[in-house]
C-alpha positions as CSV (number, residue, x, y, z in Angstrom):
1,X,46.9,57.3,119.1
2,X,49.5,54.4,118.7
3,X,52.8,55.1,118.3
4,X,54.1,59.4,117.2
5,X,56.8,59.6,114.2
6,X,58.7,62.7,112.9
7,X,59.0,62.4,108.8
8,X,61.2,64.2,107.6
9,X,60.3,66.2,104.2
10,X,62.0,64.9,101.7
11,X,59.6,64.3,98.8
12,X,57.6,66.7,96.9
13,X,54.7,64.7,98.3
14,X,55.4,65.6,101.6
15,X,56.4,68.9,101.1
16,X,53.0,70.0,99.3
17,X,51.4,68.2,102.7
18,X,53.6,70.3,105.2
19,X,52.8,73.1,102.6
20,X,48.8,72.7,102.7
21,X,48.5,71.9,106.3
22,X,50.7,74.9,107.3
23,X,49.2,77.2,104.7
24,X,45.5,76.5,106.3
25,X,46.0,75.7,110.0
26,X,48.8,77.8,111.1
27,X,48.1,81.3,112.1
28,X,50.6,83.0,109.6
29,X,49.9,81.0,107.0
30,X,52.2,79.3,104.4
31,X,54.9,81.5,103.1
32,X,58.1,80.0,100.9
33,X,61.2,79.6,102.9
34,X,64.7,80.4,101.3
35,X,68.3,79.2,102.6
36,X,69.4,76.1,104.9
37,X,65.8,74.7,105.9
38,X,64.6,71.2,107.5
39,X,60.4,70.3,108.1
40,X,59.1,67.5,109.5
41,X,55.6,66.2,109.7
42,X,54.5,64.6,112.7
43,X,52.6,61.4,111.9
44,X,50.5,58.2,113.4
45,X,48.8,55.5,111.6
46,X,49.7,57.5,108.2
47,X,47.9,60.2,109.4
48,X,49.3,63.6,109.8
49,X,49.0,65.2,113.5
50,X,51.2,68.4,112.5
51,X,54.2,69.6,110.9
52,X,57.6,71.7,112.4
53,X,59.6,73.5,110.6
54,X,62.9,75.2,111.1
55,X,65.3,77.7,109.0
56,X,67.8,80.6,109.2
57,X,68.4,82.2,112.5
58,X,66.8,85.9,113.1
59,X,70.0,88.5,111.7
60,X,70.1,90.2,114.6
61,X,68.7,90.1,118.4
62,X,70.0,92.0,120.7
63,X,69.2,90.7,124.0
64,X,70.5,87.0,121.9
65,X,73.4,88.3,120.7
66,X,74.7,90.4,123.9
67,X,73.0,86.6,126.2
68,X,75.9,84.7,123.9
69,X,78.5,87.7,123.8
70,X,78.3,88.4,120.1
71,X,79.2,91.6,118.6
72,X,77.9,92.4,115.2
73,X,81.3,90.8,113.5
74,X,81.3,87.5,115.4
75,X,77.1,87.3,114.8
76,X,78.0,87.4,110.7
77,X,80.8,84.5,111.3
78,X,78.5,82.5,113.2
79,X,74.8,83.2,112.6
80,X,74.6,80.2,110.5
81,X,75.3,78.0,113.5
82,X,71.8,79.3,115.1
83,X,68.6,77.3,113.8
84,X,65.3,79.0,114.2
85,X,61.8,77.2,114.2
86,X,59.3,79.6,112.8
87,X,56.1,77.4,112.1
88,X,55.1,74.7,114.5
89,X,51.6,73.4,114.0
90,X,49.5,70.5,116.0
91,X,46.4,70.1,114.1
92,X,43.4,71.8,115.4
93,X,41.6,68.6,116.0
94,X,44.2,66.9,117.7
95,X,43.9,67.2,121.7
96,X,46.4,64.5,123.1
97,X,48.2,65.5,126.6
98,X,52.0,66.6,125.8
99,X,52.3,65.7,121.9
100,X,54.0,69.4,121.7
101,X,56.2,69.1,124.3
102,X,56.7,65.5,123.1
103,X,57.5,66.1,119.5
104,X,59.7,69.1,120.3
105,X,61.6,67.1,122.3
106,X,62.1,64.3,119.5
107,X,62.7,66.9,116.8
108,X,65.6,68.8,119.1
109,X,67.4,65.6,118.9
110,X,66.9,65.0,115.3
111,X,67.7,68.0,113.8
112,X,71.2,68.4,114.4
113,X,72.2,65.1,112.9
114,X,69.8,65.6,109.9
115,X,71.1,69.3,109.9
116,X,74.6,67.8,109.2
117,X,73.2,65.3,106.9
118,X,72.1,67.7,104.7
119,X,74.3,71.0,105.2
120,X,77.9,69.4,106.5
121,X,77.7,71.2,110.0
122,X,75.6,71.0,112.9
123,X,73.5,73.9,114.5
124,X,74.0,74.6,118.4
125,X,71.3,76.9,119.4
126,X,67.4,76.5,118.8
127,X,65.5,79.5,118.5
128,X,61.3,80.8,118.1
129,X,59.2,83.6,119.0
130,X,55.9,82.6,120.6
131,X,53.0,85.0,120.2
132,X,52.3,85.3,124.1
133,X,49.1,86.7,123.2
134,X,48.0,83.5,121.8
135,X,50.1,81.1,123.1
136,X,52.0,80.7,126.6
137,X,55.3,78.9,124.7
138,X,54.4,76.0,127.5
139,X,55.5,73.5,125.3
140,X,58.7,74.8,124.8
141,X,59.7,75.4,128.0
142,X,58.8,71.1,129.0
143,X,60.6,70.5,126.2
């Protein structure tokens, strides 16, 4: 495999990749995000192995909000501060042992600094939703 890097999108090269690859490899498809948003494609050799992306927090979850003590005031002060990661893809032909888990890892210490880059502030939770009838969210929970 050589060595695993996280690029992140920047050009509209780039961004029509993480748009294609997404748009026909990941379950729900391609749809156009709005508001504070960072992706990343996961590369080796030049060659794409997948591509993350991550965007607005959900508004409102009520086991999240009551787990960090919000009430529905404090969640509109602070929602920003909450970075959710609703596509994560790993090419279907792509079977190396622990990429996910690896390249979550790498992006979770990215993002905030590239997250300030870009927006002037830095996120401090990271949330998804895994579809536990497809998937069993290992991957997040090595990472």
């Amino acid at each position: 495999l050589g060595s695993v890097s996280l690029v992140r999108v920047d050009t509209r090269s780039d961004s029509a990749t993480w748009n294609e690859l997404i748009g026909r490899f990941h379950y729900l498809g391609y749809t156009r995000a709005s508001g504070a948003q960072l992706r990343y494609l996961a590369v080796s050799g030049g060659r794409p192995l997948g591509a993350i992306g991550f965007g607005a927090g959900a508004w409102a979850l009520q086991d999240r909000d009551a787990f960090i003590g919000w009430d529905a005031k404090t969640r509109r002060q602070n929602l920003h501060l909450i970075v959710g990661n609703p596509r994560y893809l790993i090419l279907p032909w792509v079977r190396v042992p622990h990429l996910a888990s690896h390249l979550l890892g790498a992006v979770t210490r990215a993002l905030p600094g590239h997250w300030v880059e870009r927006y002037g502030y830095a996120p401090v939770l990271l949330e998804t939703f895994v579809d536990v009838g497809r998937y069993a969210g290992t991957c997040y929970k090595a990472a």
